[in-house]
C-alpha positions as CSV (number, residue, x, y, z in Angstrom):
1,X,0.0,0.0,0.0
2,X,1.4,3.4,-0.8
3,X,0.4,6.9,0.2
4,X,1.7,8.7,-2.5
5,X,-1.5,9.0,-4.5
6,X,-2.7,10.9,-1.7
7,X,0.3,13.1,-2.1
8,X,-0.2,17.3,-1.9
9,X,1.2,19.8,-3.9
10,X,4.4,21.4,-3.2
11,X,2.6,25.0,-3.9
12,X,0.5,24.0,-1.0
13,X,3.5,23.6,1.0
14,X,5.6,26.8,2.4
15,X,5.3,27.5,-1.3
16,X,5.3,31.3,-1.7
17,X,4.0,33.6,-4.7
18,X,7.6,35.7,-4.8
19,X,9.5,32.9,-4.7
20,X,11.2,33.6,-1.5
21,X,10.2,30.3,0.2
22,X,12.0,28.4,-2.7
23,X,15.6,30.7,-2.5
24,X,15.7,29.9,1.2
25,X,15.1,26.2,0.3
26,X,17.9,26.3,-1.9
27,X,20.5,28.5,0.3
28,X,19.6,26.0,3.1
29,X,20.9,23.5,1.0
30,X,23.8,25.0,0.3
31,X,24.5,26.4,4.1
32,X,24.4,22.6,4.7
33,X,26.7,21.5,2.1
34,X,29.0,24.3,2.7
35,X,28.8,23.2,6.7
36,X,29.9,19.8,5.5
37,X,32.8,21.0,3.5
38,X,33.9,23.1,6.1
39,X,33.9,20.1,8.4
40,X,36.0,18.3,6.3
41,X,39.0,20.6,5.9
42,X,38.9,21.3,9.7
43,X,38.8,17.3,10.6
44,X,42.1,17.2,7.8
45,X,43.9,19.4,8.9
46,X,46.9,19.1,10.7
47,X,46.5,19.5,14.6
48,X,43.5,18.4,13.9
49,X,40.5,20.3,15.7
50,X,37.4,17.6,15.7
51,X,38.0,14.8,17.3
52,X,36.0,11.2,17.3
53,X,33.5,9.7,14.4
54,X,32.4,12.3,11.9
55,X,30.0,11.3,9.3
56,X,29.4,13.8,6.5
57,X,25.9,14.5,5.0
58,X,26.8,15.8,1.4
59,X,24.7,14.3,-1.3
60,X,21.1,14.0,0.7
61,X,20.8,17.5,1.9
62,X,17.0,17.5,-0.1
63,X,15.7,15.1,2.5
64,X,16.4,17.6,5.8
65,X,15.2,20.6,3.9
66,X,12.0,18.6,3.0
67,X,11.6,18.3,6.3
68,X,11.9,21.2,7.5
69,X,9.1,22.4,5.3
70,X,6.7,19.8,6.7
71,X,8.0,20.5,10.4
72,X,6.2,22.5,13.1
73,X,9.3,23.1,15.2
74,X,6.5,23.6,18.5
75,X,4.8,20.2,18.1
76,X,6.8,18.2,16.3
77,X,9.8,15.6,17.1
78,X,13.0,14.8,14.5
79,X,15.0,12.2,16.0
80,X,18.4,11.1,14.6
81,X,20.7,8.2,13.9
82,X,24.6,10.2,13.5
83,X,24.4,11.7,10.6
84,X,23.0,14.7,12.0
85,X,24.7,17.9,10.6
86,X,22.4,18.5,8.2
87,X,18.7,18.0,9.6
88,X,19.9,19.9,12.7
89,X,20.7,22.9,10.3
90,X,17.7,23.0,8.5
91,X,15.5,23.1,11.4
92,X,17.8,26.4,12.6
93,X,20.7,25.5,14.4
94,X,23.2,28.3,14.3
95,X,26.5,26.8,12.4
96,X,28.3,28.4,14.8
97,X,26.9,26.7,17.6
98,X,27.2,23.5,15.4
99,X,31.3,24.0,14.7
100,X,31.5,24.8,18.7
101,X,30.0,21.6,19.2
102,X,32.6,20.0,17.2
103,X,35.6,22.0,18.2
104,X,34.2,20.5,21.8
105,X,33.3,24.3,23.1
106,X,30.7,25.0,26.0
107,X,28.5,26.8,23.2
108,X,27.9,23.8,21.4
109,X,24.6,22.8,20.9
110,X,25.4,19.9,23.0
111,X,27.8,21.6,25.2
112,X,30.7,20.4,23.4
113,X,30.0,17.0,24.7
114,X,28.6,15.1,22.4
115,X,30.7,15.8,19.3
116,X,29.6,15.4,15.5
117,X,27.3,12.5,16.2
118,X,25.2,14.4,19.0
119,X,24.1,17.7,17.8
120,X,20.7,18.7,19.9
121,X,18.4,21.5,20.0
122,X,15.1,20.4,21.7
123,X,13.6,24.2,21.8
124,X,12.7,23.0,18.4
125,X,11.9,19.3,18.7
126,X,15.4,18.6,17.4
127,X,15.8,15.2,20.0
128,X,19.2,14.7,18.4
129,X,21.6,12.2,16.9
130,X,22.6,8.9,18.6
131,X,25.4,6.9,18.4
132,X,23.9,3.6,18.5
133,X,22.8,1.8,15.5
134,X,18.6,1.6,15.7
135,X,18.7,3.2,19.3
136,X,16.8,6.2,17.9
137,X,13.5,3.6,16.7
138,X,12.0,3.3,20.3
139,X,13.2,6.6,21.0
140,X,10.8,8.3,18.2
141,X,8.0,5.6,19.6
142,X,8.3,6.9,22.8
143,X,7.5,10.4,21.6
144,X,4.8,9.8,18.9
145,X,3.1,7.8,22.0
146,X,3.3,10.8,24.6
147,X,2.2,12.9,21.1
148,X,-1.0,10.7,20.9
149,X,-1.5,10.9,24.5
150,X,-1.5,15.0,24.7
151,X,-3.3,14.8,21.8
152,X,-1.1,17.8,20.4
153,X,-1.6,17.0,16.7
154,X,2.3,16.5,16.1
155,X,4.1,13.7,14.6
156,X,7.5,12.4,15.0
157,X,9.9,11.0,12.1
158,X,12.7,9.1,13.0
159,X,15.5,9.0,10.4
160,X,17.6,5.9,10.1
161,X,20.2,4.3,8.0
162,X,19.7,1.3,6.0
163,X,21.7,-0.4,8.1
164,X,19.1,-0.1,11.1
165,X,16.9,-1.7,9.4
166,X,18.6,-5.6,10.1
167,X,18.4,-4.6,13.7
168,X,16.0,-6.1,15.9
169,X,15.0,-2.9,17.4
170,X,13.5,-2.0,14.1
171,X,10.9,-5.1,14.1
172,X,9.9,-3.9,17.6
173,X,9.3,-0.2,17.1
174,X,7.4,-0.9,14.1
175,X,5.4,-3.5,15.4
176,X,4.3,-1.3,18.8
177,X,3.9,1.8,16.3
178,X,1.6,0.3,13.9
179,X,-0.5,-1.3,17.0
180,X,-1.0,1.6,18.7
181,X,-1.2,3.7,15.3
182,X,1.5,6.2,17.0
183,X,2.1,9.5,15.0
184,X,5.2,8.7,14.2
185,X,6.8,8.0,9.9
186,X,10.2,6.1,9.9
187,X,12.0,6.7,7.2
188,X,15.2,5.4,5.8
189,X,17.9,7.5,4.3
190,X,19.1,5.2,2.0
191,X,21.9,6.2,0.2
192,X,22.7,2.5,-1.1
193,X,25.2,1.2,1.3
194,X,25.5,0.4,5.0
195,X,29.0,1.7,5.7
196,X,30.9,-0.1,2.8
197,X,28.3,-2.8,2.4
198,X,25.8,-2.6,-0.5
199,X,22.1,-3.2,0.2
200,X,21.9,-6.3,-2.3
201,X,24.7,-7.9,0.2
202,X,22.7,-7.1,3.9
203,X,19.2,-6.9,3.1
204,X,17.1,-9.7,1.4
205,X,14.6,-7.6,-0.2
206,X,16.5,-4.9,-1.8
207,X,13.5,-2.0,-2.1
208,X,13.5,-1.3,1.6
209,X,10.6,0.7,1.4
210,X,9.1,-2.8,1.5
211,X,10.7,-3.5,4.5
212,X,7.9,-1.9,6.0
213,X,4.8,-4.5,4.9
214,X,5.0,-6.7,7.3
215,X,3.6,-4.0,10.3
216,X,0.3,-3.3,9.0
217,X,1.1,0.8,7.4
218,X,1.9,2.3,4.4
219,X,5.2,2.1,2.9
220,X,6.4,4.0,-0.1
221,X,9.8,5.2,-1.8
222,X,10.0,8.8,-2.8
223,X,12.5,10.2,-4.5
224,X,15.7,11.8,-2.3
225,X,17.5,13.8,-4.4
226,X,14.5,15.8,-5.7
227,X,13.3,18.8,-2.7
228,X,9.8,19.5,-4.5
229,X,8.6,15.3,-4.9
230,X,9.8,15.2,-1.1
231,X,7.3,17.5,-0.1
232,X,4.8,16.7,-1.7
233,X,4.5,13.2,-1.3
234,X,6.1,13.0,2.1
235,X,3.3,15.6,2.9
236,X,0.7,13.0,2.6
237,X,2.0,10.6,5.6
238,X,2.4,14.1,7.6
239,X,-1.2,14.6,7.5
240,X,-2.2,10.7,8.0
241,X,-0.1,11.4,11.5
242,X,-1.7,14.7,12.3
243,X,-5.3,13.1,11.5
244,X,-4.7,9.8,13.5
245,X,-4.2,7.3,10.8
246,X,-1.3,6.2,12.4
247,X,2.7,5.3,11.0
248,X,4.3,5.7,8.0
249,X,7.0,3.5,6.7
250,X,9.7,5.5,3.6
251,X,12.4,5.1,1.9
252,X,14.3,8.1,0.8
253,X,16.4,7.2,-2.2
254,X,19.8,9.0,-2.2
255,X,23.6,9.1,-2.9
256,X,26.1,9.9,-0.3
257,X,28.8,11.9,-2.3
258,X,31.5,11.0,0.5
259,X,32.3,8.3,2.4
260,X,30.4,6.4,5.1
261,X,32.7,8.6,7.7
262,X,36.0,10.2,8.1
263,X,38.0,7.4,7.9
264,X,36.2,5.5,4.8
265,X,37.5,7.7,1.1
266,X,34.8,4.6,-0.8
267,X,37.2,3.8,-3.3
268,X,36.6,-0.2,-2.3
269,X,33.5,-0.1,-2.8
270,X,32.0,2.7,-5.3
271,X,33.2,3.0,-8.8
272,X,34.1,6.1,-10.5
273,X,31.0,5.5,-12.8
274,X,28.8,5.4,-9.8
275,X,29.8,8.4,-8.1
276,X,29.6,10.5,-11.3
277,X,26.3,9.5,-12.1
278,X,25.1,10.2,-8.2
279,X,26.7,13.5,-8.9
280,X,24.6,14.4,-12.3
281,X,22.0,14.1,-9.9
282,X,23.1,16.6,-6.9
283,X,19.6,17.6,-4.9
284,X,21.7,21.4,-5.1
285,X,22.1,21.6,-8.7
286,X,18.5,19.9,-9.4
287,X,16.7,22.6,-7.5
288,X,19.0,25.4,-8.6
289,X,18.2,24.2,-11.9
290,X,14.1,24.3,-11.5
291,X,14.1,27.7,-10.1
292,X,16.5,28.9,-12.7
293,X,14.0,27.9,-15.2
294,X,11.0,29.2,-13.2
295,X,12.7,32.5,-13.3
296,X,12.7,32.3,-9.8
297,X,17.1,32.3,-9.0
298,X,19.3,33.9,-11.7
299,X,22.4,32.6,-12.0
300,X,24.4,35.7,-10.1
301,X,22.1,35.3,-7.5
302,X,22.9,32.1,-7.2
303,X,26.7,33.2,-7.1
304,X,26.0,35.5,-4.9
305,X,24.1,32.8,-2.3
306,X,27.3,30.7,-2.6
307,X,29.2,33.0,-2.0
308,X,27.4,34.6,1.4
309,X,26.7,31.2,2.8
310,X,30.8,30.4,2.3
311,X,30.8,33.7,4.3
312,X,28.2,32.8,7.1
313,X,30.6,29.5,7.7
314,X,33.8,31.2,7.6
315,X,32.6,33.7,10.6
316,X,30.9,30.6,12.0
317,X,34.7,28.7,12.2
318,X,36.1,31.9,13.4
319,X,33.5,32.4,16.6
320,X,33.5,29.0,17.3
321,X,37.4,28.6,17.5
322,X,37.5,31.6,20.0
323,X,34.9,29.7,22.3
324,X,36.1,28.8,25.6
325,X,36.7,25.3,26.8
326,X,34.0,23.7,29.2
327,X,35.4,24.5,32.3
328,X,36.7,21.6,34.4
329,X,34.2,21.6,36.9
330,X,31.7,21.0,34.1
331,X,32.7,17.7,33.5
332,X,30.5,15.4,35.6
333,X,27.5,17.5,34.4
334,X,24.8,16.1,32.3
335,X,25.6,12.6,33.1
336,X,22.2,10.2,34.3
337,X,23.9,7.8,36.9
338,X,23.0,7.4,40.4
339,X,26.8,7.0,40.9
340,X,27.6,10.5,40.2
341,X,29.6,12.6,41.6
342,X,32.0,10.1,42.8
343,X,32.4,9.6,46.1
344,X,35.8,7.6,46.9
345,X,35.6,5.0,50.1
């Protein structure tokens, strides 16, 4: 069963007569991509600044802009597997408090504790990236079930990997979701491998949008790359949340343009041919392209997007490398154990 007949129209979505709502579409995509590529040169460099996992979100910033148009930051929940940059940005996070965050500075988002793979901002139902692989599923059931409860007319999506989806976590959560028809769509940013592993090699069934069919809820595969068809057809399993007709089960088809993280380059495992033809497809380029044509972006506005964006990061880098430290005393802060502080014998 699929909900994408039931699909809305983008023009009924944020869509806006002077075109405004479209640029700001398209220079959040590029304030994400240009975050990313910031991120990379500062984890390279030498005396290296970010420390830990880093996983890089270039290639599938259509999804978290797509979301962000369906999102009502005061009802609604995002939760997060660790690629996180990029949905965390499009909901508002300041990219300064997102480079203090992994320059490990008390203005980070998550204090500067949590690093790349943990950027939070909860003010706007931004519950953040985790670590462990599926540990977000019951998470986003937990909060679609206290968003039926309070009857507050939100919904949650929880964003996943394809690798999440062999882990048994995902069986349960979807299971519990569809029998209690929780607000809640779980959708899988599938960008054709799990780490180095192709889906063809991990997963049985390779559409993973049918994945989904054995929990009693719609599945469907929309199109990742392309900002508009995200809205517009990912609109339609918003409002089946919002109206009480329960989970949503997607797959959002897309291309990685770097490796799986910091320390993977993908030569083992994508061809040259591969990543060219993911990259005549960049969501940027796609949209840039659209609203050229519309008449809606000319190409020295365009230019001149790029280059205040590269402008916004560069200050961002700057004020986020003169943050202070966390002080000391900081450190045992934030942690949930009954053991804490430590109290020696």
């Amino acid at each position: 069963m699929s909900v994408a007949q039931a699909a809305v129209s983008p023009s009924k979505v944020s869509a806006s007569a002077d075109g405004h709502v479209e640029r700001q579409r398209l220079r959040t995509m590029l304030l994400i991509r240009r975050f990313e590529e910031k991120t990379y040169q500062e984890y390279t460099k030498p005396g290296q600044k970010i420390g830990g996992f880093c996983h890089l979100y270039s290639g599938q910033e259509a999804i978290s802009v797509g979301l962000a148009a369906l999102f009502d930051k005061n009802r609604d929940y995002l939760i997060n597997g660790y690629r996180c940059h990029g949905h965390s940005l499009a909901l508002g996070l300041d990219p300064r408090a997102g480079f203090a965050e992994l320059f490990g500075k008390s203005t980070g988002c998550s204090k500067g504790k949590g690093g790349s793979m943990h950027f939070f901002q909860a003010s706007v139902g931004n519950m953040g990236g985790h670590g462990i692989v599926g540990g977000q599923l019951p998470l986003a059931l937990g909060f679609a079930f206290a968003q039926k409860q309070k009857k507050t007319g939100g919904f949650t999506v929880c964003l996943l990997g394809d690798g999440a989806i062999n882990q048994g976590t995902h069986n349960e959560s979807l299971n519990m979701a569809s029998l209690w028809k929780l607000p809640v769509i779980y959708m899988v940013e599938n960008n054709g491998v799990s780490m180095g592993t192709e889906v063809a090699r991990h997963s049985a069934e390779t559409d993973l949008a049918k994945r989904g069919l054995g929990y009693n809820m719609p599945t469907m595969n929309v199109d990742g790359n392309d900002v508009d068809t995200f809205i517009s057809e990912v609109g339609a399993a918003v409002e089946r949340c919002r109206t009480g007709g329960g989970p949503t089960y997607i797959s959002a088809n897309t291309f990685r343009f770097r490796g799986h993280s910091m320390s993977d380059s993908m030569a083992t495992y994508r061809t040259k041919d591969q990543q060219e033809k993911a990259r005549s497809r960049d969501p940027i380029e796609l949209y840039f392209e659209r609203l050229h044509k519309k008449g809606i972006v000319q190409k020295e506005q365009y230019e001149a997007m790029q280059e205040e964006v590269a402008n916004v990061i560069a200050e961002a880098v700057a004020q986020a490398d003169a943050d202070p430290q966390p002080p000391l005393e900081d450190r045992f802060n934030d942690i949930l154990a009954e053991t804490y502080p430590y109290q020696p014998e």
